[in-house]
MARNU-206572 format. One record per atom (N, C-alpha, C): residue in one letter; x, y, z. Coordinates in steps of 0.05 Angstrom, whole numbers, plus 5000, padded with zeros to 4 digits. Layout:
N
{"A" {X Y Z}}
...
This chain:
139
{"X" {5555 1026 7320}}
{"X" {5562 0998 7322}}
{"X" {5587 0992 7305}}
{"X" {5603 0980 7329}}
{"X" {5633 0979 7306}}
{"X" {5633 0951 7286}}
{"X" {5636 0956 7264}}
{"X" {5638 0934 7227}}
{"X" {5657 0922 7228}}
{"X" {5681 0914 7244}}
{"X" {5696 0899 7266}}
{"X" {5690 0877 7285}}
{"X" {5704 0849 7278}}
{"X" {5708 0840 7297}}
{"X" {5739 0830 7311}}
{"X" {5736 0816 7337}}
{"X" {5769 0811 7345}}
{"X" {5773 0787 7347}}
{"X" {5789 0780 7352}}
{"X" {5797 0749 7361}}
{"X" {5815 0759 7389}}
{"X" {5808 0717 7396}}
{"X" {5812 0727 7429}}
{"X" {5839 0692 7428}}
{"X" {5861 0695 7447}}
{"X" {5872 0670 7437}}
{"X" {5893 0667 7466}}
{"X" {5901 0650 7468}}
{"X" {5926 0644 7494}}
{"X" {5940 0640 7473}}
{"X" {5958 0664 7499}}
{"X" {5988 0664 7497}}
{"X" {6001 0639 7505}}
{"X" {6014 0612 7499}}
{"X" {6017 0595 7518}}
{"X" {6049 0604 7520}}
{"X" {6055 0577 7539}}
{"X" {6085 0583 7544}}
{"X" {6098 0617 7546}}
{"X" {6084 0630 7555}}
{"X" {6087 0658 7562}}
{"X" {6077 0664 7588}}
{"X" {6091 0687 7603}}
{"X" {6089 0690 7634}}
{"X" {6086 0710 7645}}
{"X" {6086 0733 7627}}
{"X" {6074 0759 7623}}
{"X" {6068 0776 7597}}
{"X" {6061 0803 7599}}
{"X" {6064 0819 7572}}
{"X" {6097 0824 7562}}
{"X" {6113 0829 7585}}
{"X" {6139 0830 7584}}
{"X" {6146 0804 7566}}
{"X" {6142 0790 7573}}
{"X" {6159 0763 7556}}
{"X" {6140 0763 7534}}
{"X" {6122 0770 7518}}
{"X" {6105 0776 7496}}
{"X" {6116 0795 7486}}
{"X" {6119 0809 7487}}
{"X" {6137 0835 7476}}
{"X" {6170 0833 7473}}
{"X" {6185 0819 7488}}
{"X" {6212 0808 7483}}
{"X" {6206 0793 7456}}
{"X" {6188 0769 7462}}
{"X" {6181 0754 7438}}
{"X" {6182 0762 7407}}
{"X" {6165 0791 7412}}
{"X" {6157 0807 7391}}
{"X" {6180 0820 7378}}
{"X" {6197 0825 7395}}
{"X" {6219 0847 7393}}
{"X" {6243 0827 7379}}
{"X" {6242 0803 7394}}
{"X" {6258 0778 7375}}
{"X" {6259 0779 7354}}
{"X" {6226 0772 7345}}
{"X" {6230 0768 7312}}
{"X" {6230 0792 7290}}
{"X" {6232 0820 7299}}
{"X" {6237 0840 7287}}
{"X" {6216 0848 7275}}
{"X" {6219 0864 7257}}
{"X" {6191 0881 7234}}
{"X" {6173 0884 7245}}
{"X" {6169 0902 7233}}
{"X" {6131 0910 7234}}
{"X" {6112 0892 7236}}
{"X" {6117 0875 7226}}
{"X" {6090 0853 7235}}
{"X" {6102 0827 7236}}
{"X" {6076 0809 7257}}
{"X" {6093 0775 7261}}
{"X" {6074 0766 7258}}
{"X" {6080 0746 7260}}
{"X" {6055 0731 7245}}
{"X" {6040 0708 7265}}
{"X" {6025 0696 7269}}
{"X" {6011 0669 7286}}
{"X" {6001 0652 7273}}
{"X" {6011 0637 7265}}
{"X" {5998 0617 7248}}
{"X" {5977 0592 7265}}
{"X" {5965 0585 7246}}
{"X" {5933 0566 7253}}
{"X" {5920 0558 7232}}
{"X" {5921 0534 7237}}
{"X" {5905 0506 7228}}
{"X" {5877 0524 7214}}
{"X" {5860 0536 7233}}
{"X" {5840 0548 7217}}
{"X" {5831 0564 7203}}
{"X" {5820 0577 7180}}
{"X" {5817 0602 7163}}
{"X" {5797 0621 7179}}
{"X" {5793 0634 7187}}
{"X" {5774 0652 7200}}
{"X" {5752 0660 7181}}
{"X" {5723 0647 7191}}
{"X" {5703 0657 7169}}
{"X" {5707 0688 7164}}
{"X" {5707 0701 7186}}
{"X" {5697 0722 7185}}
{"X" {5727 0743 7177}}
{"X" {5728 0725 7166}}
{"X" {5763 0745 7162}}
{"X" {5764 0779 7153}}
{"X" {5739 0783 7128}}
{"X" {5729 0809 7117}}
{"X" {5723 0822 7148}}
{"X" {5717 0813 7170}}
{"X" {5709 0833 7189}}
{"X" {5731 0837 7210}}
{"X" {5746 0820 7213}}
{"X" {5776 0816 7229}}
{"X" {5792 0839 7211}}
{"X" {5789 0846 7196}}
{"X" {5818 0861 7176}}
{"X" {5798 0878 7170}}
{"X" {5780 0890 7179}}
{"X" {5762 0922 7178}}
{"X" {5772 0935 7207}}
{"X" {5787 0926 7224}}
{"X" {5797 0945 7248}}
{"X" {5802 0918 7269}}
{"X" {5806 0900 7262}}
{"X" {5804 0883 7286}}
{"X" {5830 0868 7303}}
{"X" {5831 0862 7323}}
{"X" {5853 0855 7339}}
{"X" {5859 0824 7348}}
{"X" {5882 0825 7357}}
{"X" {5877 0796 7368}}
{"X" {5889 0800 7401}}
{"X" {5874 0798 7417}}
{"X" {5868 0787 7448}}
{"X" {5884 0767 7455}}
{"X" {5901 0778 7483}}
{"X" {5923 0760 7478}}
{"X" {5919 0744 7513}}
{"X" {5908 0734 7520}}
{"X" {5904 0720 7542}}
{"X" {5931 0706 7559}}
{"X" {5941 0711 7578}}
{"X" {5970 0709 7587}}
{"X" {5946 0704 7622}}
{"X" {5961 0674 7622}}
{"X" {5953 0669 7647}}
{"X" {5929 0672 7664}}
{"X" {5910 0660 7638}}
{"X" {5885 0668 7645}}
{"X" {5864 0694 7647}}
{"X" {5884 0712 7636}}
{"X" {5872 0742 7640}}
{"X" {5881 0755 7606}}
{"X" {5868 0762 7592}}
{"X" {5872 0784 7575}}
{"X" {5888 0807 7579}}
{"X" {5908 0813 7573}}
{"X" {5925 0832 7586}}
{"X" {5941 0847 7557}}
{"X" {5934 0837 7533}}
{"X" {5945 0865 7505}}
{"X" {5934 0848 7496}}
{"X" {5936 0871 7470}}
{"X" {5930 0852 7441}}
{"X" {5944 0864 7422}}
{"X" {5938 0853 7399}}
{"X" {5964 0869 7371}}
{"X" {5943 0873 7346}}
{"X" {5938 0896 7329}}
{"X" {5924 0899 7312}}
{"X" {5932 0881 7288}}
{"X" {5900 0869 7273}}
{"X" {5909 0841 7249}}
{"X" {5913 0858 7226}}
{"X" {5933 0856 7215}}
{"X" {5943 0870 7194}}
{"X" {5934 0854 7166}}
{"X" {5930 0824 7164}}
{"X" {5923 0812 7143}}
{"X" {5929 0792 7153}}
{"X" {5911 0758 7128}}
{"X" {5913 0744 7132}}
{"X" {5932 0735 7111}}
{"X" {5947 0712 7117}}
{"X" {5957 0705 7084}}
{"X" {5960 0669 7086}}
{"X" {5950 0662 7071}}
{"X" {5959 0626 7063}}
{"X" {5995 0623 7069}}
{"X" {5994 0598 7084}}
{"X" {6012 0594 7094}}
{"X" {6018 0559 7093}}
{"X" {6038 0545 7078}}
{"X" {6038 0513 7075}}
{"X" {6063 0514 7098}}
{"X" {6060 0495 7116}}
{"X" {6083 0482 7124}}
{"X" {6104 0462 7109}}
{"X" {6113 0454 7125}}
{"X" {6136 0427 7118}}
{"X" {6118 0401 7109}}
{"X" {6094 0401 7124}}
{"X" {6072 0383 7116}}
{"X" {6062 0387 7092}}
{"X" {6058 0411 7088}}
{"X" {6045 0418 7056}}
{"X" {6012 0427 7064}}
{"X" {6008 0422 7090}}
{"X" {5980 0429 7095}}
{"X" {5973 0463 7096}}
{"X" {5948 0471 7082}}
{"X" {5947 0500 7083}}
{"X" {5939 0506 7111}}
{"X" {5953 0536 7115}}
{"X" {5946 0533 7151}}
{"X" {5941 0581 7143}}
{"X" {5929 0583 7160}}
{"X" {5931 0617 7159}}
{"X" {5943 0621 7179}}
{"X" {5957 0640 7175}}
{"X" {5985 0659 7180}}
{"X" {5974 0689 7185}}
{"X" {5963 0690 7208}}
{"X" {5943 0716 7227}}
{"X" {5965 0741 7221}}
{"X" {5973 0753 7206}}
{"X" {5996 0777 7212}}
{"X" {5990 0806 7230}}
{"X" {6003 0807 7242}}
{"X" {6001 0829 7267}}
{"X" {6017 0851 7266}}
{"X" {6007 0868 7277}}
{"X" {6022 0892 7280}}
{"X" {6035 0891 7304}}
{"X" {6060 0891 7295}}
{"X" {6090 0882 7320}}
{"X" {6082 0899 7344}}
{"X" {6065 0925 7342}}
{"X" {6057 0944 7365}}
{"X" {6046 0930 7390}}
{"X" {6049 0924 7415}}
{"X" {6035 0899 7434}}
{"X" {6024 0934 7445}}
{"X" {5990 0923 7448}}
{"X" {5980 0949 7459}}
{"X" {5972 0933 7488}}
{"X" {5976 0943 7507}}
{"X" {5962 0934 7532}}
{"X" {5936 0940 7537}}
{"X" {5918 0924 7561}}
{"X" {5898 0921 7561}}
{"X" {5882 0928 7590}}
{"X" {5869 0926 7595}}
{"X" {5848 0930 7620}}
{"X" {5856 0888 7621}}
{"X" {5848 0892 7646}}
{"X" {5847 0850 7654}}
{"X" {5820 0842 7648}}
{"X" {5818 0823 7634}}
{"X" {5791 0807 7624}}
{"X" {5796 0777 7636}}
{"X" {5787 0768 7658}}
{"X" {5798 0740 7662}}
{"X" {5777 0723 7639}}
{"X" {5789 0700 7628}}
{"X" {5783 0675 7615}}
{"X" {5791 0642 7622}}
{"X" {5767 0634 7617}}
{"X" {5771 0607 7622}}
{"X" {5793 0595 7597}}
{"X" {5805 0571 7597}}
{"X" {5819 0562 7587}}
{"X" {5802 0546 7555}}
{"X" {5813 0548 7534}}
{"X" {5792 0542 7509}}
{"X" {5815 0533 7492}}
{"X" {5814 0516 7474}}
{"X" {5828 0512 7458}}
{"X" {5825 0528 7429}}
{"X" {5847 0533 7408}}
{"X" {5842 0552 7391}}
{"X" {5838 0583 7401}}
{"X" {5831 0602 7373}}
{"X" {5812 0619 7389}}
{"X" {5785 0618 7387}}
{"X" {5780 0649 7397}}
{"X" {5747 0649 7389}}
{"X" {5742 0685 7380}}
{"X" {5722 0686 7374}}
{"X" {5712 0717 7362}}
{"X" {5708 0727 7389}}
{"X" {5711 0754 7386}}
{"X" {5705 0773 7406}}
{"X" {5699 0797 7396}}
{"X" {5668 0806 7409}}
{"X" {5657 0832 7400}}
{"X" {5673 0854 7411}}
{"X" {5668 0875 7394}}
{"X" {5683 0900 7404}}
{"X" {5672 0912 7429}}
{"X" {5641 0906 7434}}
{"X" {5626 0919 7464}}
{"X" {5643 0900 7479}}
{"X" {5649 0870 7477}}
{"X" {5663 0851 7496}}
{"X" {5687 0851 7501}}
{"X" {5711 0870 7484}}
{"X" {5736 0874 7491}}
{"X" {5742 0891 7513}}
{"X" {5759 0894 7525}}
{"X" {5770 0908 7545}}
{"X" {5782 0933 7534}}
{"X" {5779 0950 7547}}
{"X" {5797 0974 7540}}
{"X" {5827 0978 7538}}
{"X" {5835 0992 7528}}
{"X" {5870 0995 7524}}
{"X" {5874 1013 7545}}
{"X" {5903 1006 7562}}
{"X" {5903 1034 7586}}
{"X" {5915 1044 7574}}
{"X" {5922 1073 7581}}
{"X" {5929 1100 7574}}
{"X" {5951 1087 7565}}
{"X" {5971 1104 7550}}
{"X" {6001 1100 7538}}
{"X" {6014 1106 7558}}
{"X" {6034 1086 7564}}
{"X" {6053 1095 7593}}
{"X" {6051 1086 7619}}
{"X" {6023 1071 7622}}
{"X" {6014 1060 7634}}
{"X" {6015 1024 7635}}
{"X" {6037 1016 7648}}
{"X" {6050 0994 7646}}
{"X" {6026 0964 7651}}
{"X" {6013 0973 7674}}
{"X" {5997 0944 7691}}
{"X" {5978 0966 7697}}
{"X" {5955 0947 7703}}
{"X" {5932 0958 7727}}
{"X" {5946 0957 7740}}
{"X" {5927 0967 7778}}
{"X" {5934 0954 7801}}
{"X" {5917 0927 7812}}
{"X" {5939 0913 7814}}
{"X" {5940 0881 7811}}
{"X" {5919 0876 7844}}
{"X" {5895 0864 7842}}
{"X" {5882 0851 7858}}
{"X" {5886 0827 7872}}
{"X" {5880 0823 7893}}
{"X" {5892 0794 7908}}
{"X" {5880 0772 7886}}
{"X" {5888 0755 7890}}
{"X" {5875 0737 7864}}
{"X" {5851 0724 7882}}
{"X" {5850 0710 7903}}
{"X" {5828 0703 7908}}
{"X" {5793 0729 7903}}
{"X" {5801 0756 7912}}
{"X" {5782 0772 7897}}
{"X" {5783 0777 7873}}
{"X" {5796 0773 7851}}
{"X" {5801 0778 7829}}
{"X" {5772 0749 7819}}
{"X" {5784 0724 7834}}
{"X" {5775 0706 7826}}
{"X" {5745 0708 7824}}
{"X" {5739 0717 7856}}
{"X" {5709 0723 7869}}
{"X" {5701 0741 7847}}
{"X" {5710 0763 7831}}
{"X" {5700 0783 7816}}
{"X" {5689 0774 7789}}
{"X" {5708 0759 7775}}
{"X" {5713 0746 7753}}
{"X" {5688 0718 7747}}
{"X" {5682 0706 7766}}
{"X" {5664 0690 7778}}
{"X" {5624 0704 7778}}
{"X" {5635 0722 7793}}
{"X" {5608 0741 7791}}
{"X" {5603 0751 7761}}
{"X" {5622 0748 7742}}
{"X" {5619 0769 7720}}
{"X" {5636 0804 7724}}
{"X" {5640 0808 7738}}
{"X" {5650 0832 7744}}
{"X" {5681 0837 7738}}
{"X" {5695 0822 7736}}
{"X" {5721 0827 7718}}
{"X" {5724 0815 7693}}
């Protein structure tokens, strides 16, 4: 049993992994950061191996390993956490998700797998069966 947990979060204003990875490649270095209003209880178990789930258009499609958390004040002065990531965007198997505000935890039996290296996309399903699948539980 993995001593790990993940976080799961939308990508908004993004329209694929492609434009998530331009994104990434924008702001340079090894790690970027996501900042949020909330502190993650479970933060000791997020930074023992854990990821963050990057939901793009309703489907889970990469994630980026959490490198650390760090306190973060805005212009407001309000403390906010600053999720830091490993700039690496790993891709994913498709997990469809309903739409949620914030994120949420995600177990490691409940993540999706990484596809092989080199391996760009699944092969893309009609969306109406995608839908029917996703619906059943099965994607």
């Amino acid at each position: 049993m993995a001593n790990h947990v993940n976080l799961v979060k939308l990508c908004v204003g993004v329209d694929s992994v492609e434009d998530l990875a331009a994104h990434i490649k924008h702001r340079g270095g090894r790690t970027t950061a996501h900042v949020t209003r909330m502190w993650p209880k479970q933060g000791d178990a997020l930074l023992n191996g854990g990821s963050l789930y990057w939901v793009i258009k309703g489907v889970i499609q990469a994630r980026q390993r959490i490198v650390s958390l760090e306190e973060y004040h805005g212009g407001d002065g309000v403390r906010r956490c600053a999720i830091m990531l490993d700039a690496d965007l790993v891709r994913t198997t498709g997990a469809q998700r309903r739409p949620f505000q914030g994120w949420r935890y995600l177990k490691p039996e409940d993540a999706p797998n990484d596809l092989p290296k080199g391996r760009e996309s699944e092969t893309k399903l009609p969306a109406d069966l995608a839908q029917t699948l996703a619906d059943i539980g099965l994607l």
